[in-house]
PDB file of N, CA, C and O in Angstrom:
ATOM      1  N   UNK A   1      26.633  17.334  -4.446  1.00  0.00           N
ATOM      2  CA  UNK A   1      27.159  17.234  -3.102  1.00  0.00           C
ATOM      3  C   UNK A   1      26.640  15.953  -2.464  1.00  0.00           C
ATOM      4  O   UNK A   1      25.467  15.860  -2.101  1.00  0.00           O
ATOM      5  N   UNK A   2      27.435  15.064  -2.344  1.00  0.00           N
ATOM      6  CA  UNK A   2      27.168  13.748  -1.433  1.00  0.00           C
ATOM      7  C   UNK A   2      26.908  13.979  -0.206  1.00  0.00           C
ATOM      8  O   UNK A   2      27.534  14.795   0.470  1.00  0.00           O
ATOM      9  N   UNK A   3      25.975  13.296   0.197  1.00  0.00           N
ATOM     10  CA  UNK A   3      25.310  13.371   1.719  1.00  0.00           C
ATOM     11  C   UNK A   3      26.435  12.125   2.533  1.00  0.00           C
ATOM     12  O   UNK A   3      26.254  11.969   3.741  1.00  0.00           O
ATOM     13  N   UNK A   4      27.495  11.329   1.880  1.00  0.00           N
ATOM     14  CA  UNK A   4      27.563   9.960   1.904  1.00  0.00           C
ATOM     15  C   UNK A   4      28.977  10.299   3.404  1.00  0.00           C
ATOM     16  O   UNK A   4      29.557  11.349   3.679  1.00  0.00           O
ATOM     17  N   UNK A   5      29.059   9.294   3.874  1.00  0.00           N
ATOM     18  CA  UNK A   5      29.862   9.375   5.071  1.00  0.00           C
ATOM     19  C   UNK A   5      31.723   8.892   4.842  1.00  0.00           C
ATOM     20  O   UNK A   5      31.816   7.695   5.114  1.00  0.00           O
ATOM     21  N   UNK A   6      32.893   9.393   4.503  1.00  0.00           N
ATOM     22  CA  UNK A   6      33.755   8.348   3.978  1.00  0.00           C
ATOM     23  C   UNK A   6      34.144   7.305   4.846  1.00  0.00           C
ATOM     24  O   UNK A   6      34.293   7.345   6.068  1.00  0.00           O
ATOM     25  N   UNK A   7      34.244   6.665   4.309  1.00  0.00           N
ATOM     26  CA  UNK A   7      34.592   4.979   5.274  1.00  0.00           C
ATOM     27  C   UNK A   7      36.042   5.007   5.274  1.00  0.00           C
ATOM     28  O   UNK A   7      36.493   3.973   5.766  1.00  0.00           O
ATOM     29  N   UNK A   8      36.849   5.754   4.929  1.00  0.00           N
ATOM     30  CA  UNK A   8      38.484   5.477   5.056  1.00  0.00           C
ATOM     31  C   UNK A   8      38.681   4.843   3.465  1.00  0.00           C
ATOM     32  O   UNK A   8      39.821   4.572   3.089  1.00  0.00           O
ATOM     33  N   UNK A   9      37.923   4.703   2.879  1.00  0.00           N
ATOM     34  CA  UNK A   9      38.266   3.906   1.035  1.00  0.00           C
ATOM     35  C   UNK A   9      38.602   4.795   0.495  1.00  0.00           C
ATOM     36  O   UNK A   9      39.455   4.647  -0.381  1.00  0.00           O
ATOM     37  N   UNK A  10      37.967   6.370   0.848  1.00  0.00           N
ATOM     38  CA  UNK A  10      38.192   7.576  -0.260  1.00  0.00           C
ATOM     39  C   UNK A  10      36.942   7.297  -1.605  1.00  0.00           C
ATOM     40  O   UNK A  10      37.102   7.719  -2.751  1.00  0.00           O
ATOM     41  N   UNK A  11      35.649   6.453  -1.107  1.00  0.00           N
ATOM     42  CA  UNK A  11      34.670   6.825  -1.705  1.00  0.00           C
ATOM     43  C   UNK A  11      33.233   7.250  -1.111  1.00  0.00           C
ATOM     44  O   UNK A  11      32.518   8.196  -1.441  1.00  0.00           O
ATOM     45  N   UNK A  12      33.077   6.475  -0.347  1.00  0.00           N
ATOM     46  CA  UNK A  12      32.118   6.531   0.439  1.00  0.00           C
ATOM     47  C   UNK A  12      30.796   6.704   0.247  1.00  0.00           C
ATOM     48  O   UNK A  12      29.909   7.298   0.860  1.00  0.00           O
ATOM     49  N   UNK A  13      30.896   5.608  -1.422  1.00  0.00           N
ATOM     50  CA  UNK A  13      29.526   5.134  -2.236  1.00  0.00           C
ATOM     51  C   UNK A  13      28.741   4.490  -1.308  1.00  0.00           C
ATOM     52  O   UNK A  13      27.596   4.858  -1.045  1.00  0.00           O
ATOM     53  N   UNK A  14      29.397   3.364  -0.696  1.00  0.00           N
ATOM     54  CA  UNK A  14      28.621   2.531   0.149  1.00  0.00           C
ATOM     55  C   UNK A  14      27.677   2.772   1.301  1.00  0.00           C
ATOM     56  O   UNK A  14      26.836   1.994   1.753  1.00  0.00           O
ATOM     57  N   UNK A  15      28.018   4.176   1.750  1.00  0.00           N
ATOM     58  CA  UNK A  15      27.083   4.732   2.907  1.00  0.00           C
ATOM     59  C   UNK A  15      25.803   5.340   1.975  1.00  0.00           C
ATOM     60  O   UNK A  15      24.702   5.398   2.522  1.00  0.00           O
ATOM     61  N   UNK A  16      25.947   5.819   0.492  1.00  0.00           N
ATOM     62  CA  UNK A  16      25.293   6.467   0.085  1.00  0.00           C
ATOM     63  C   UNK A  16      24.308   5.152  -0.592  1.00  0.00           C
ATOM     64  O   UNK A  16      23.085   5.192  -0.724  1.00  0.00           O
ATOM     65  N   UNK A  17      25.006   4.274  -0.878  1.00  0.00           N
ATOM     66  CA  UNK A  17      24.083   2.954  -1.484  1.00  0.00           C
ATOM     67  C   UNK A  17      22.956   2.415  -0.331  1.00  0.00           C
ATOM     68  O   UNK A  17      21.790   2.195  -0.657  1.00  0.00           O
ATOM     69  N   UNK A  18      23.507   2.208   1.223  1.00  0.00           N
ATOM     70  CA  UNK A  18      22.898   1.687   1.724  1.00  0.00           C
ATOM     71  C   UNK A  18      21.689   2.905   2.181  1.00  0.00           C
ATOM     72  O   UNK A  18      20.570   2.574   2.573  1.00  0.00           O
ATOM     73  N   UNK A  19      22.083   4.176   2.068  1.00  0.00           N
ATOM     74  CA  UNK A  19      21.132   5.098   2.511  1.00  0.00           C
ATOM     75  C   UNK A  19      19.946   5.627   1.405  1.00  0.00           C
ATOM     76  O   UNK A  19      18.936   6.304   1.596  1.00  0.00           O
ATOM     77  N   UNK A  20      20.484   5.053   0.229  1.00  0.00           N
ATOM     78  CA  UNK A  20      19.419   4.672  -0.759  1.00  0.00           C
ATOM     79  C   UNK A  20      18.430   4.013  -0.671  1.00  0.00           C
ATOM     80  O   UNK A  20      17.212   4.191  -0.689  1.00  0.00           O
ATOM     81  N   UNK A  21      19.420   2.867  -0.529  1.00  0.00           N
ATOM     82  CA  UNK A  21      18.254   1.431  -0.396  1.00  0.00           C
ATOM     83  C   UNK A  21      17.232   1.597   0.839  1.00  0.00           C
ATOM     84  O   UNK A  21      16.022   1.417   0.703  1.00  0.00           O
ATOM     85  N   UNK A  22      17.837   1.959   2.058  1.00  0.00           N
ATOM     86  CA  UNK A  22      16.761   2.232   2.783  1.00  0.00           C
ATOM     87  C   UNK A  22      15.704   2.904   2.626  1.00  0.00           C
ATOM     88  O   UNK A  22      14.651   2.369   2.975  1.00  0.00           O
ATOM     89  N   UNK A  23      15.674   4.163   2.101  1.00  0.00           N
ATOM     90  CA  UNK A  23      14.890   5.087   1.917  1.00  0.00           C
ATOM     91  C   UNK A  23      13.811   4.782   0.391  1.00  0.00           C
ATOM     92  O   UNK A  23      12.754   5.381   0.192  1.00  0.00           O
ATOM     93  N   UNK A  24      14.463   3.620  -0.628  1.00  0.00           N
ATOM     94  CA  UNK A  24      13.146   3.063  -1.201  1.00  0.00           C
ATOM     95  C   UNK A  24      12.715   2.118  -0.692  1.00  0.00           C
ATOM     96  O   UNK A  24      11.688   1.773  -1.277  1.00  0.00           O
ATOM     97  N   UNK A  25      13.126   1.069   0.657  1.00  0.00           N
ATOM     98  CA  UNK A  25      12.586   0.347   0.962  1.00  0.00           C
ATOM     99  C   UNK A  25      11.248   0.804   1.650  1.00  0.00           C
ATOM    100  O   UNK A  25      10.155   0.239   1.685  1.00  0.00           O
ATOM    101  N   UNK A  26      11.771   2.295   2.322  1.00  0.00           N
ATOM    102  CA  UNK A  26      10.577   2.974   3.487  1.00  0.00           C
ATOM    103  C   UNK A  26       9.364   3.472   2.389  1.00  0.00           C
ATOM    104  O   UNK A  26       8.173   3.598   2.673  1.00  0.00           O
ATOM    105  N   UNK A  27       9.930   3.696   1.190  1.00  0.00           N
ATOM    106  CA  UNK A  27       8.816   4.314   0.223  1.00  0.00           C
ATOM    107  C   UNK A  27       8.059   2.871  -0.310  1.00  0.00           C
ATOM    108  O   UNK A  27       6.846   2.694  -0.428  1.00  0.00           O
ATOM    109  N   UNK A  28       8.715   2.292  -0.479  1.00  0.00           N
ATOM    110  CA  UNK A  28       8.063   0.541  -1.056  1.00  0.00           C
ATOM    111  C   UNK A  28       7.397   0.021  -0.113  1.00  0.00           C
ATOM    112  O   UNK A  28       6.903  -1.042  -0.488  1.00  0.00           O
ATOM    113  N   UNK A  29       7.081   0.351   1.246  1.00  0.00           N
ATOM    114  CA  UNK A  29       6.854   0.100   2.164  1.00  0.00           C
ATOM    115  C   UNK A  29       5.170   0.679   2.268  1.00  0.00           C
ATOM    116  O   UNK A  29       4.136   0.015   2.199  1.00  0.00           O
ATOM    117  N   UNK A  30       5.424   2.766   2.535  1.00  0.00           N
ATOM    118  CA  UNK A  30       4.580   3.285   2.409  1.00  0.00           C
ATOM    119  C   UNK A  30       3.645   2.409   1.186  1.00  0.00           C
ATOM    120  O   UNK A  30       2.806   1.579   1.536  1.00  0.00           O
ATOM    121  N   UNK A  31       3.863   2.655   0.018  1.00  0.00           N
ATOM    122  CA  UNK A  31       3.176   2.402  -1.110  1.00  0.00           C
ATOM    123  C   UNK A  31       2.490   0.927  -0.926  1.00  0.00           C
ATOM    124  O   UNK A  31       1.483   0.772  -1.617  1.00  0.00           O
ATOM    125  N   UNK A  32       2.884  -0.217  -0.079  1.00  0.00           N
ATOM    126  CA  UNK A  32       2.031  -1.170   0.007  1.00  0.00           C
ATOM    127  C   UNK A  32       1.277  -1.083   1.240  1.00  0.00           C
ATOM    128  O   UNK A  32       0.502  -1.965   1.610  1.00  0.00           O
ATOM    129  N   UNK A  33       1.462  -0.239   1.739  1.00  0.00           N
ATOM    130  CA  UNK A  33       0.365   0.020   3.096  1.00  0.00           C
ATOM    131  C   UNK A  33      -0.538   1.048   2.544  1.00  0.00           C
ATOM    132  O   UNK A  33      -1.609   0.946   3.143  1.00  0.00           O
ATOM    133  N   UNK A  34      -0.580   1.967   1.690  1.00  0.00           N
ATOM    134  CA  UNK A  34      -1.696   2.803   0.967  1.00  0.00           C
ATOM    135  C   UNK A  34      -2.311   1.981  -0.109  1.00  0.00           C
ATOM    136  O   UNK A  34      -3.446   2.355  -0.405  1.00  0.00           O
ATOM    137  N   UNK A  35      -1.786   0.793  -0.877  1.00  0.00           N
ATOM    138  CA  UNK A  35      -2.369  -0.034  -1.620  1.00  0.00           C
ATOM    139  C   UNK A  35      -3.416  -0.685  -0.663  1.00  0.00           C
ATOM    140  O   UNK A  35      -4.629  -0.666  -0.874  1.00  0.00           O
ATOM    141  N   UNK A  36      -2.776  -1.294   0.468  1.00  0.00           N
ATOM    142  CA  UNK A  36      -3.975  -2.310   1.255  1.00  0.00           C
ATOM    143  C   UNK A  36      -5.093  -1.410   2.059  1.00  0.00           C
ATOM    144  O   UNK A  36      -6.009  -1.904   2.716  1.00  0.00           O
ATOM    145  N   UNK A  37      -4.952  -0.567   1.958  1.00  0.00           N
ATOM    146  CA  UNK A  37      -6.348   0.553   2.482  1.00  0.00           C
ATOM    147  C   UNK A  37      -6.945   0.688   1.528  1.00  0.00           C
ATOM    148  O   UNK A  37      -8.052   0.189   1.728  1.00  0.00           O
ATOM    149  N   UNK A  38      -6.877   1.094   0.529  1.00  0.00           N
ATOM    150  CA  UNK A  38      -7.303   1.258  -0.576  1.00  0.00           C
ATOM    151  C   UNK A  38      -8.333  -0.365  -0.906  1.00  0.00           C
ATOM    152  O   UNK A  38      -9.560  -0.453  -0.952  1.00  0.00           O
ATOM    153  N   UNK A  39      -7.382  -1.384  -1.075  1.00  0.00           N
ATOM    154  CA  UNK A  39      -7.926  -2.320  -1.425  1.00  0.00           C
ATOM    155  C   UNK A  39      -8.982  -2.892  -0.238  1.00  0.00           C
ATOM    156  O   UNK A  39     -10.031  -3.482  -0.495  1.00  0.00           O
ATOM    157  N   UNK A  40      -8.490  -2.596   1.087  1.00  0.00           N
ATOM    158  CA  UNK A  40      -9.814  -2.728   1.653  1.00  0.00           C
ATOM    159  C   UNK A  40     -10.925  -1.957   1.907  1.00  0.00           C
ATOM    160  O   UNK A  40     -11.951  -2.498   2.320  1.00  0.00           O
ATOM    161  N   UNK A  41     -10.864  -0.691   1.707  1.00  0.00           N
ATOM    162  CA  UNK A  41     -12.106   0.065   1.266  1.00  0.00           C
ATOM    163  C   UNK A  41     -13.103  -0.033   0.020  1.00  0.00           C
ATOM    164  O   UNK A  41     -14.241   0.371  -0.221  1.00  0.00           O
ATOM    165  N   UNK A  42     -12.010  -0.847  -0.730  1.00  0.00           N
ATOM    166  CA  UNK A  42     -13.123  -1.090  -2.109  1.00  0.00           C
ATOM    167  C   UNK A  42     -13.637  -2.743  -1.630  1.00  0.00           C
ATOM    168  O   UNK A  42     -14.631  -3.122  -2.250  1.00  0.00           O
ATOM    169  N   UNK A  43     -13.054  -3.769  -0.583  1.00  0.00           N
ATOM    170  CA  UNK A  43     -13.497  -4.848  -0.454  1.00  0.00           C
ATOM    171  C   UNK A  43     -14.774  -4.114   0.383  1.00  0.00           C
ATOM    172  O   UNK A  43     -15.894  -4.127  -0.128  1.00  0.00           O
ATOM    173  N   UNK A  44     -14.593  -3.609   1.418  1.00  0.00           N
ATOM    174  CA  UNK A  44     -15.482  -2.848   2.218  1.00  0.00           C
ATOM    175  C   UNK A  44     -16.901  -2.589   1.320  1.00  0.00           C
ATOM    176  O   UNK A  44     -17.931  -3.189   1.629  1.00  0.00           O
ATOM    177  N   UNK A  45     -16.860  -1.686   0.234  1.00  0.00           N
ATOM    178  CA  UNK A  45     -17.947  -1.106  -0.697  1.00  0.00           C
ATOM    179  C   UNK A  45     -18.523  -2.113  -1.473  1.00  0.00           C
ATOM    180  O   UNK A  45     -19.679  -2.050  -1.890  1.00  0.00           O
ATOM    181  N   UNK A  46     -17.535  -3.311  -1.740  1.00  0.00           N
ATOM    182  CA  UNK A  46     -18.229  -4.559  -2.253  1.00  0.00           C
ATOM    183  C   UNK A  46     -19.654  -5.425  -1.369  1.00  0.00           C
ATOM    184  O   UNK A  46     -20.836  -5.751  -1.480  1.00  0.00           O
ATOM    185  N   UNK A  47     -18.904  -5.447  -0.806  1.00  0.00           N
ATOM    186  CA  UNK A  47     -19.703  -6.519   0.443  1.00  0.00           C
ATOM    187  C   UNK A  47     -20.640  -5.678   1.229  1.00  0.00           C
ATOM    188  O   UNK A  47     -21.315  -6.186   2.124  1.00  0.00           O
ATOM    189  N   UNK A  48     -20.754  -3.718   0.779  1.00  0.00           N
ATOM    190  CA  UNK A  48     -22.076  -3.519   1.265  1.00  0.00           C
ATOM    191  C   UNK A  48     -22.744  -3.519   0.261  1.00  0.00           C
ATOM    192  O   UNK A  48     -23.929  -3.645   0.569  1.00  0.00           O
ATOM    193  N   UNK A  49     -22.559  -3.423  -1.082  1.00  0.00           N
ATOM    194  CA  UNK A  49     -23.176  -3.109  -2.296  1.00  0.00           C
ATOM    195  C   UNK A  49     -23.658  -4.744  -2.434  1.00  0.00           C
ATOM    196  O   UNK A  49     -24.811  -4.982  -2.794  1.00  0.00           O
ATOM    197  N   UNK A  50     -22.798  -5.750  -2.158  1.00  0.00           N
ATOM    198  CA  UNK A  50     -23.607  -7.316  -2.455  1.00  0.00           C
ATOM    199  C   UNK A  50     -24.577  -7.418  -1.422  1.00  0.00           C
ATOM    200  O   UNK A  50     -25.567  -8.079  -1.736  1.00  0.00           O
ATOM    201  N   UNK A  51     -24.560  -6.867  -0.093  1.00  0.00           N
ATOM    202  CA  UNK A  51     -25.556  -7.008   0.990  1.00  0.00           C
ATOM    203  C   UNK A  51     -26.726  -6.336   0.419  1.00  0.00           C
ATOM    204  O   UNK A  51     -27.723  -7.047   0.543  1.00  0.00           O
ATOM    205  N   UNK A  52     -26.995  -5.061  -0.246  1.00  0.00           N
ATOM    206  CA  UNK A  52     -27.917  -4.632  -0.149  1.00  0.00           C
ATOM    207  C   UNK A  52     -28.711  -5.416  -1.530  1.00  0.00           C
ATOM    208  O   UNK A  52     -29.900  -5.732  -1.509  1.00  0.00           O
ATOM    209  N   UNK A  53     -27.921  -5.614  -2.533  1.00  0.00           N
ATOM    210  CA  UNK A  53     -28.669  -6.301  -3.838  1.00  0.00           C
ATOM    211  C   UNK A  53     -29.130  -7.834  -3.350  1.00  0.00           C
ATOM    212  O   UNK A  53     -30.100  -8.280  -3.962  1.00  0.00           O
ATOM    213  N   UNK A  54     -28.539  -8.703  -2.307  1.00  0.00           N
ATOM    214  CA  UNK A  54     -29.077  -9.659  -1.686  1.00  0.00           C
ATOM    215  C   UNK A  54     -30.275  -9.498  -0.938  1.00  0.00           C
ATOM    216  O   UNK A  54     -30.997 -10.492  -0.871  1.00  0.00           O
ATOM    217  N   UNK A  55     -30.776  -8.079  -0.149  1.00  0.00           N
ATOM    218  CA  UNK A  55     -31.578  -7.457   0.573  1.00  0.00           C
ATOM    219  C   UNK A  55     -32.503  -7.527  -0.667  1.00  0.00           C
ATOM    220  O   UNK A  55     -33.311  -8.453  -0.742  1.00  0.00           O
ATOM    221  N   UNK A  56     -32.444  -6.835  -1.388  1.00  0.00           N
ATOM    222  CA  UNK A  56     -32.877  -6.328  -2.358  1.00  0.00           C
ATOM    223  C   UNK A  56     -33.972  -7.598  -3.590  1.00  0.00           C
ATOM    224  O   UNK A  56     -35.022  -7.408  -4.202  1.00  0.00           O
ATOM    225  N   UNK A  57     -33.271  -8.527  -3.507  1.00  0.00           N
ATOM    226  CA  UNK A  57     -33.162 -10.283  -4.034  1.00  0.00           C
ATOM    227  C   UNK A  57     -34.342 -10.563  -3.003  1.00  0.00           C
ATOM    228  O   UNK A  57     -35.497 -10.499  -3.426  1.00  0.00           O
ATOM    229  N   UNK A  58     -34.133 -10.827  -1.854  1.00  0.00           N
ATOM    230  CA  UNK A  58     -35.209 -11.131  -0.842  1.00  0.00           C
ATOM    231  C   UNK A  58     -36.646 -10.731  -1.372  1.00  0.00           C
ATOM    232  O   UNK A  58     -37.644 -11.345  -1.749  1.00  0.00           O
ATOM    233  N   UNK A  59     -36.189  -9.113  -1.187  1.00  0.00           N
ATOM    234  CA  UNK A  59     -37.230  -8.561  -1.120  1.00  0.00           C
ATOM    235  C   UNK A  59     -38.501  -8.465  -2.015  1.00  0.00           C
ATOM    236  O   UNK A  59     -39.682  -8.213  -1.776  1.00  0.00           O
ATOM    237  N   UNK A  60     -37.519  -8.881  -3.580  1.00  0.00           N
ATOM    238  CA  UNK A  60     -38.477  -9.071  -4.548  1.00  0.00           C
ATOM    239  C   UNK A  60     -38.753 -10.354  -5.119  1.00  0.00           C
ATOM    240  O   UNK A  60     -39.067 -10.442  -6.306  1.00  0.00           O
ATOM    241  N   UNK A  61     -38.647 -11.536  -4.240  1.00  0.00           N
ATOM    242  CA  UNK A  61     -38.756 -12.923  -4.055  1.00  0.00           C
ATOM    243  C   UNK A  61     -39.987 -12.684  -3.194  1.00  0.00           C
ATOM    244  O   UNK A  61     -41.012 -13.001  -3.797  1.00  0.00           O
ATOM    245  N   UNK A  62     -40.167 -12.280  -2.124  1.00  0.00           N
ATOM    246  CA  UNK A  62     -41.524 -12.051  -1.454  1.00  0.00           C
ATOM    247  C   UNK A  62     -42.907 -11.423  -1.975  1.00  0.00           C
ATOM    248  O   UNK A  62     -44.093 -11.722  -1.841  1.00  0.00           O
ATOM    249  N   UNK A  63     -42.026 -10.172  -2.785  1.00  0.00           N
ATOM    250  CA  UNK A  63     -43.122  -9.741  -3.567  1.00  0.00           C
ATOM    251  C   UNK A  63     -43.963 -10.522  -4.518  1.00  0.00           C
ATOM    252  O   UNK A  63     -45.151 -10.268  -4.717  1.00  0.00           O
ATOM    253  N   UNK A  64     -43.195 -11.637  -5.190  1.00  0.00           N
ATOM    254  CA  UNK A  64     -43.762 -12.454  -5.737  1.00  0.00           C
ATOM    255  C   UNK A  64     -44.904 -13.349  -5.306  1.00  0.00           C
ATOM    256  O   UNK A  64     -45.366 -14.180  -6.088  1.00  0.00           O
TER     257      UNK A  64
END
């Protein structure tokens, strides 16, 4: 059962094409906005994990 609207052609692929395309654009969309959280939570865990081994670097430079 087509969801698709007829345009007067007697097919009314084209409502169903463009209501495609939209709906992977909104998912292609989602999926690069859950990629860039992602990727900035692991930049996030980087740059505390290099802070503390730099802390860490200090600390046993003094000990010396």
């Amino acid at each position: 059962m087509s969801e698709s609207v007829d345009t007067g052609t007697g097919t009314g692929t084209r409502d169903t094409r463009e209501k495609v395309r939209a709906e992977a654009s909104a998912t292609a969309g989602q999926a690069k906005q859950a990629a860039g959280q992602v990727a900035g939570t692991a930049a996030e865990q980087a740059r505390t994990v290099a802070g503390e081994a730099r802390r860490q670097a200090g600390s046993a430079v003094r000990d010396l």
